[in-house]
C-alpha positions as a Python dict, from the first residue, in 0.01 Angstrom:
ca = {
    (1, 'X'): (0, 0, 0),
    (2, 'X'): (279, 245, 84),
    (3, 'X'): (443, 156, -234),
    (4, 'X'): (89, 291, -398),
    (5, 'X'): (66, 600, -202),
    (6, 'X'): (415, 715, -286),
    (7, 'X'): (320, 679, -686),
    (8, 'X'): (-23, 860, -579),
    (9, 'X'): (181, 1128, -392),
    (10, 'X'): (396, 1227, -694),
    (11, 'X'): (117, 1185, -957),
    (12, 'X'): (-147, 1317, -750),
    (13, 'X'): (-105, 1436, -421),
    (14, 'X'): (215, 1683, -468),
    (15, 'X'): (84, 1870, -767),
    (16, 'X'): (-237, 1934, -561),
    (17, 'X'): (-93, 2090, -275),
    (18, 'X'): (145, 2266, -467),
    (19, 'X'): (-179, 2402, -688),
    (20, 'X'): (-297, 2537, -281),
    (21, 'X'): (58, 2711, -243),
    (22, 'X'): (65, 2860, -567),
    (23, 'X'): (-326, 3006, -578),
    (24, 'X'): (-485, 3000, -268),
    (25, 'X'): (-261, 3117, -72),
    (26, 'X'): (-300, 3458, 126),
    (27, 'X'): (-182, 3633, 413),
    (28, 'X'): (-586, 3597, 578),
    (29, 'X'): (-592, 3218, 519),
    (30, 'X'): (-194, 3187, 673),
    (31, 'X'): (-361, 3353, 968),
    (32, 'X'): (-717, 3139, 955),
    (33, 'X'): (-595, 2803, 908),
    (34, 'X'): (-350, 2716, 1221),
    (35, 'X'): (-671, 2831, 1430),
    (36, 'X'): (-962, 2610, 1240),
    (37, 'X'): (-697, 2320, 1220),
    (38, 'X'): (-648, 2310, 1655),
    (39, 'X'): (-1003, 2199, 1656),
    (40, 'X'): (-937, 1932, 1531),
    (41, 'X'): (-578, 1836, 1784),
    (42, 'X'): (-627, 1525, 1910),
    (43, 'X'): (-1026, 1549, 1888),
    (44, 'X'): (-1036, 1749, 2222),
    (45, 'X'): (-1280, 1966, 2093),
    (46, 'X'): (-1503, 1740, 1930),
    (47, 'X'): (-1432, 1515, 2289),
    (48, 'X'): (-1579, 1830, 2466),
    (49, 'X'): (-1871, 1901, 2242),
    (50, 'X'): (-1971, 1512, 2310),
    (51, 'X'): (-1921, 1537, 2679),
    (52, 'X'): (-2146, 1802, 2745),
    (53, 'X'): (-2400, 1661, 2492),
    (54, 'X'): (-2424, 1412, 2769),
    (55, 'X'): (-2564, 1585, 3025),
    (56, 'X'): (-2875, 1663, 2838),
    (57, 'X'): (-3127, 1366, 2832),
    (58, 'X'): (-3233, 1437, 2505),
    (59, 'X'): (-2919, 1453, 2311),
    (60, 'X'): (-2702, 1196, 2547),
    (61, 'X'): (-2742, 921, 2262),
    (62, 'X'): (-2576, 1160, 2026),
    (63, 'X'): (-2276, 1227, 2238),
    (64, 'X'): (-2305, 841, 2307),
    (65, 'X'): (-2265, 816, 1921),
    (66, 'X'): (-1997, 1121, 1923),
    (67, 'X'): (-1775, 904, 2146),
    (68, 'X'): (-1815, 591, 1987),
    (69, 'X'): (-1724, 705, 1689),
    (70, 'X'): (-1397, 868, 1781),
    (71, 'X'): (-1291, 590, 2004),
    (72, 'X'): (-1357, 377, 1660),
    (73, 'X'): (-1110, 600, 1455),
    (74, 'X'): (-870, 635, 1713),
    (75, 'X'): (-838, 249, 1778),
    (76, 'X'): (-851, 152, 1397),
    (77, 'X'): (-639, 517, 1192),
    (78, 'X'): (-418, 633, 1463),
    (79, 'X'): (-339, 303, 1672),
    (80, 'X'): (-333, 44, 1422),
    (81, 'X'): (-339, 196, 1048),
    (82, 'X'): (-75, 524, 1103),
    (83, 'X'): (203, 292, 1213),
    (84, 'X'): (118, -25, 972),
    (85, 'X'): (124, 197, 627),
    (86, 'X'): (363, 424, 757),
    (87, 'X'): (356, 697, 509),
    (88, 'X'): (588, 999, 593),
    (89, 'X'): (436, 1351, 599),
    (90, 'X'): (426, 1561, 231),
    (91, 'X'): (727, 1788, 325),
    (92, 'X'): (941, 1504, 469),
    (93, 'X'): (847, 1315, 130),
    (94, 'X'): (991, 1564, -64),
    (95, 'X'): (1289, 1686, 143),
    (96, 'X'): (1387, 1277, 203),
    (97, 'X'): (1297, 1129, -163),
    (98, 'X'): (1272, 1454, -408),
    (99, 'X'): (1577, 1629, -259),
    (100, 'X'): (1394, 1928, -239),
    (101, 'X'): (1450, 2191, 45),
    (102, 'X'): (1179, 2393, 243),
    (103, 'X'): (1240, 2694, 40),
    (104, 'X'): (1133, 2503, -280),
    (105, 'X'): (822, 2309, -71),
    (106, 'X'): (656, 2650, 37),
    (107, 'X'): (620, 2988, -16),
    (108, 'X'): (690, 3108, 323),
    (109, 'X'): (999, 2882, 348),
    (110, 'X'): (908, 2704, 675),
    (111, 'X'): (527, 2519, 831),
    (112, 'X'): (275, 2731, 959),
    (113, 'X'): (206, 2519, 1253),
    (114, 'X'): (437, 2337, 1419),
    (115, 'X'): (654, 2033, 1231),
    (116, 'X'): (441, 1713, 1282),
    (117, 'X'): (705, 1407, 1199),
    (118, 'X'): (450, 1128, 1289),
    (119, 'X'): (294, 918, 1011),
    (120, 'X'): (36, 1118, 755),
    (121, 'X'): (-177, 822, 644),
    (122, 'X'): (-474, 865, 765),
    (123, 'X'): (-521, 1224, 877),
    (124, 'X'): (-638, 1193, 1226),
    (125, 'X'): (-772, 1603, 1249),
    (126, 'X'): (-995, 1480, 909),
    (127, 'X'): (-1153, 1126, 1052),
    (128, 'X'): (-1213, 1273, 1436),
    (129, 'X'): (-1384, 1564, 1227),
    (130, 'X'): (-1579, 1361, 999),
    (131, 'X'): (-1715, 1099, 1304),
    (132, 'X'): (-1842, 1397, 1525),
    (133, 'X'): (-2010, 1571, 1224),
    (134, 'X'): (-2165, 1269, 1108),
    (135, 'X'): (-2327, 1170, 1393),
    (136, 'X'): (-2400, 1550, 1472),
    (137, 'X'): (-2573, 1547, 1143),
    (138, 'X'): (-2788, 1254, 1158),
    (139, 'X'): (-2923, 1314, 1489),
    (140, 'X'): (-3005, 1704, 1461),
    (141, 'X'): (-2932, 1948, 1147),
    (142, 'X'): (-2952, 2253, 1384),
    (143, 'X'): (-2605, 2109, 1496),
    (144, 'X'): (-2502, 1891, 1250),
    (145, 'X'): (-2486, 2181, 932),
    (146, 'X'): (-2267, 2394, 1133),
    (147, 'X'): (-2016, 2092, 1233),
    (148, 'X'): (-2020, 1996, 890),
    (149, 'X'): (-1870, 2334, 778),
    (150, 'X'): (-1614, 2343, 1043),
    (151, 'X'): (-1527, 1953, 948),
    (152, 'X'): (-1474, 2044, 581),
    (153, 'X'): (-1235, 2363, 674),
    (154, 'X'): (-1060, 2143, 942),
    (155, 'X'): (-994, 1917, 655),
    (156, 'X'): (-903, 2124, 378),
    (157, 'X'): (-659, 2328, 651),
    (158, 'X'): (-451, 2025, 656),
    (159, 'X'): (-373, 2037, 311),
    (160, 'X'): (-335, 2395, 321),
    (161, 'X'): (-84, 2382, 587),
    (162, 'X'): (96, 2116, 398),
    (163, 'X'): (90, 1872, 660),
    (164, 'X'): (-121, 1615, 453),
    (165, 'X'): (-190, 1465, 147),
    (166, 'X'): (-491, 1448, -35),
    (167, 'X'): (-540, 1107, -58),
    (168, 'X'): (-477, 1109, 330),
    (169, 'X'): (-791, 1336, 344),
    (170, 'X'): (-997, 1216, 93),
    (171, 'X'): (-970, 866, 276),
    (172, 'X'): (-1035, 1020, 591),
    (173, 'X'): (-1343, 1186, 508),
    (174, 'X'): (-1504, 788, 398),
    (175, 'X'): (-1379, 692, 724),
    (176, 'X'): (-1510, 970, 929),
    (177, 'X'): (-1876, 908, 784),
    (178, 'X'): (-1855, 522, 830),
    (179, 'X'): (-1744, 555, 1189),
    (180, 'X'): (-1964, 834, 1260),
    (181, 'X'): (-2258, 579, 1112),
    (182, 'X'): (-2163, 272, 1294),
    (183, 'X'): (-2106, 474, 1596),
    (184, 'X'): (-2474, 642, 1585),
    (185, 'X'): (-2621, 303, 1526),
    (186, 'X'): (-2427, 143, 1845),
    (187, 'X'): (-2557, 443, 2024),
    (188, 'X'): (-2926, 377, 1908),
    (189, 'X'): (-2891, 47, 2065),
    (190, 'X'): (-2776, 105, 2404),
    (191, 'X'): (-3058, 159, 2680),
    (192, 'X'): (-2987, 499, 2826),
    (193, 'X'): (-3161, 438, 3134),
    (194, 'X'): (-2877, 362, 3314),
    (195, 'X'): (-2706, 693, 3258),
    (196, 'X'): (-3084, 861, 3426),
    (197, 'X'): (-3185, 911, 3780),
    (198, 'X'): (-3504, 659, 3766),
    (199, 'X'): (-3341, 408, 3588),
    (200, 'X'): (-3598, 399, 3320),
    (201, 'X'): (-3504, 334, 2964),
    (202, 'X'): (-3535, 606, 2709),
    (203, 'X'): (-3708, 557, 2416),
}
């Protein structure tokens, strides 16, 4: 598979990005994007929105879902799927295999946000994203449309920062929606009662 993504990342991936650096890019959206990508760090926000979706009776099954979802992606992309593809981050790519330099990466010479040197494959910011919006979504739109929006720029602000590929994203997204589904439906089947006072089941 890595072999793959390297051949996507030169015939694909690289010329995208590069497309980002060379059109898009502005002294607003240098400013924007480090702050929509923190909420996506490490979920923590999304963590937070499901926690205190909890302590309301009628929306505790959708932060059930929230957290099943990102416990999913974190177990299955970060734990098991980062470290078994192992696919190095764009600049690295390019610096290690191209020979390239930051100067000829970037525009501004050097990351916006501080240098990630994990694995890129999958993009953890895009599937945590994806799994809170999609349960968000299919439980209420009044919160779901809004989370949607902020998923999309979360995910496009990792390719704008240059800190993933494409393909790292574009997977992430199907991943985000199919753990944000399976989650919802293993929170639909959970009696809640437990979590309420009485101790009666909610419907």
């Amino acid at each position: 598979m890595l072999e793959l993504l390297n051949s996507l990342a030169v015939s694909f991936d690289l010329p995208i990005l590069d497309w980002i650096q060379a059109n898009l890019q502005s002294g607003f959206l240098d400013t924007v994007m480090p702050i929509i990508t923190m909420f996506g760090d490490a979920g923590i926000f999304w963590m937070a929105w499901a926690t205190l979706l909890l302590i309301f009776k009628k929306h505790r099954r959708t932060g059930l879902g929230v957290w099943f979802a990102l416990a999913m992606g974190l177990v299955v992309c970060n734990m098991i799927m980062k470290p078994m593809v192992g696919r190095i981050r764009p600049y690295d790519f390019q610096i290690d295999e191209l020979g390239k330099t930051w100067n000829d990466i970037l525009l501004a010479g050097k990351l916006l946000v501080e240098t990630p040197h994990d694995f890129s494959f999958p993009s953890g910011h895009t599937i945590a994203s994806f799994e809170a919006c999609t349960v968000l979504l299919l439980n209420s739109k009044l919160m779901g449309v809004p989370a949607v929006i902020l998923a999309i720029a979360i995910a496009f602000s990792r390719m704008y920062l240059y800190v993933h590929y494409p393909t790292d994203v574009i997977f992430s997204v199907f991943a985000g929606i199919l753990f944000g589904i399976i989650g919802n439906l293993i929170a639909k089947k959970i009696p809640l009662g437990r979590f309420g006072k009485k101790g009666k089941y909610e419907k």
